[in-house]
C-alpha positions in Angstrom: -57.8 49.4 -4.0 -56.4 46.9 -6.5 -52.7 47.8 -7.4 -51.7 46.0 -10.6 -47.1 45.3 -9.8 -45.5 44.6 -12.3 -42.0 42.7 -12.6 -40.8 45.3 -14.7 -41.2 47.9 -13.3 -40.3 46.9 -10.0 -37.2 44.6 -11.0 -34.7 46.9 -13.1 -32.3 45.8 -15.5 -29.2 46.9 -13.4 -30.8 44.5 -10.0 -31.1 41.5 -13.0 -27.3 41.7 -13.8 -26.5 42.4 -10.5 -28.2 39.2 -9.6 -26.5 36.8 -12.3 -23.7 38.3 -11.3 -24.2 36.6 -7.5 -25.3 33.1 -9.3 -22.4 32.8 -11.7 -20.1 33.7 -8.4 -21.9 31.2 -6.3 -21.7 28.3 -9.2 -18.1 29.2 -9.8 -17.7 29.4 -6.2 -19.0 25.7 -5.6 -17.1 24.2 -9.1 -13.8 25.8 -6.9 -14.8 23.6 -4.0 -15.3 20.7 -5.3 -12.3 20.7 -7.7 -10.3 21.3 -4.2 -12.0 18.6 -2.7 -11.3 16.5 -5.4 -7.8 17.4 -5.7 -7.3 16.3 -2.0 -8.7 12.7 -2.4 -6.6 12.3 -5.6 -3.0 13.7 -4.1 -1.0 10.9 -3.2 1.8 12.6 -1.3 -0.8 13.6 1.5 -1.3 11.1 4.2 -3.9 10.3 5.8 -4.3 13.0 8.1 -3.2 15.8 5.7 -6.5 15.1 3.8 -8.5 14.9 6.5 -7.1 18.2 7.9 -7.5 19.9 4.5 -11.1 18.6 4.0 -11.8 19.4 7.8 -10.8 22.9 7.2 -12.3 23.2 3.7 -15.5 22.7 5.3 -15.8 23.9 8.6 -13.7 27.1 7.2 -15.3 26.8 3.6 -13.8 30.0 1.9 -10.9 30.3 4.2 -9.6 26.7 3.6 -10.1 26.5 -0.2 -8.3 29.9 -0.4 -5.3 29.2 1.9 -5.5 25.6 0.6 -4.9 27.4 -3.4 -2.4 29.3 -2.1 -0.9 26.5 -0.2 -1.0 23.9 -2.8 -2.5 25.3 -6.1 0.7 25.3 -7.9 0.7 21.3 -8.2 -3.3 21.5 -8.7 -2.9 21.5 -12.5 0.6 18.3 -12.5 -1.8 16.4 -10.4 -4.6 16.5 -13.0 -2.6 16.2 -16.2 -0.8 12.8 -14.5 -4.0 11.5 -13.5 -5.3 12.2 -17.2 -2.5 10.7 -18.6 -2.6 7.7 -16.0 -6.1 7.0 -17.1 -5.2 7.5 -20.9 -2.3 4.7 -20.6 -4.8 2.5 -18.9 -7.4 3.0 -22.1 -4.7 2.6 -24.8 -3.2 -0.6 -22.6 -7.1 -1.8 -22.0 -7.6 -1.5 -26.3 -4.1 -3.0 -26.8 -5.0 -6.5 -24.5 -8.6 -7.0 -26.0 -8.0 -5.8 -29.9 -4.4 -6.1 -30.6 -3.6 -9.7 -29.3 -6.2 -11.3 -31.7 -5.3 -12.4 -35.3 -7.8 -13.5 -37.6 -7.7 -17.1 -38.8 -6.6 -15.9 -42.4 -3.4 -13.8 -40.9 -2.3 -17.2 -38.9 -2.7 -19.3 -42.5 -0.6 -16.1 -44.5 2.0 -16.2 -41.7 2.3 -20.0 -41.9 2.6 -20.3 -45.6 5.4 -17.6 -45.5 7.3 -19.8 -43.3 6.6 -22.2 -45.5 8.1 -20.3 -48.5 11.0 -19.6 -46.5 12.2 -22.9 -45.5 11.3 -22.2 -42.0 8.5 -25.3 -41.3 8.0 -28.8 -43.0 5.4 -29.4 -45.6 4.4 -31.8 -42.8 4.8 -28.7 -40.0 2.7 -26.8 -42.4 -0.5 -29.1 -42.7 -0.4 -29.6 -39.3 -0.9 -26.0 -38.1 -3.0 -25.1 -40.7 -5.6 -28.2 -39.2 -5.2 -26.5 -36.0 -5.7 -22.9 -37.4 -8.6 -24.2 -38.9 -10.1 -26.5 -36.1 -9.8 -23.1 -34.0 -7.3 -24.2 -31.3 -4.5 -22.8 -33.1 -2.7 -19.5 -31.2 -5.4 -17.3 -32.9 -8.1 -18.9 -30.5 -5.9 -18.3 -27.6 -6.2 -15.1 -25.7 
């Protein structure tokens, strides 16, 4: 009385797909959500109580309020997430401009000053002077 089921055989090809099918919906279905969500924190023209009424809605209403709320707003979706991208870029290249670009090497400050030097700008006097302090590491290369 032993009947032997196989997956197979009891699990066609066409239920399979039909299946993905449901799990790709339902991932794509949750990155949507969360990508409105997170376009509602970001906006800054909503106030206070616009977000909360969108996120109120997007969840007590989940497919309602994240399709009204792409109908709604969705245009701006995509100019709220390029500016913030850019924002953040700025703040990288700004970040790597303070901490590498400021600092010259000990070797830059001595060509700079002997230039001067060749041009008439400092004293031989002027000239000793800075390079000691170049040197001594309290010239304006050990300043930050």
């Amino acid at each position: 009385m032993s009947t032997h089921t196989y997956l197979a055989y009891d699990y066609p090809l066409l239920s399979m797909f039909w299946t993905l099918l449901w799990f790709f919906l339902w991932v794509m279905w949750f990155v949507l959500l969360f990508r409105v969500i997170g376009d509602i924190f970001r906006d800054d023209s909503l106030s206070g109580w616009g977000k909360t009424g969108w996120l109120v809605f997007c969840i007590v209403l989940p497919f309602l309020g994240v399709f009204v709320y792409l109908i709604a707003r969705g245009r701006d979706m995509g100019r709220r997430e390029i500016s913030h991208a850019q924002a953040q870029q700025r703040a990288f290249d700004d970040y790597i401009r303070d901490t590498a670009g400021s600092k010259r090497s000990s070797a830059e400050e001595l060509a700079k000053l002997s230039e001067m030097r060749s041009h008439g700008d400092i004293t031989d006097d002027e000239f000793r002077r800075a390079k000691e302090l170049v040197l001594s590491g309290a010239g304006p290369s050990a300043r930050t």
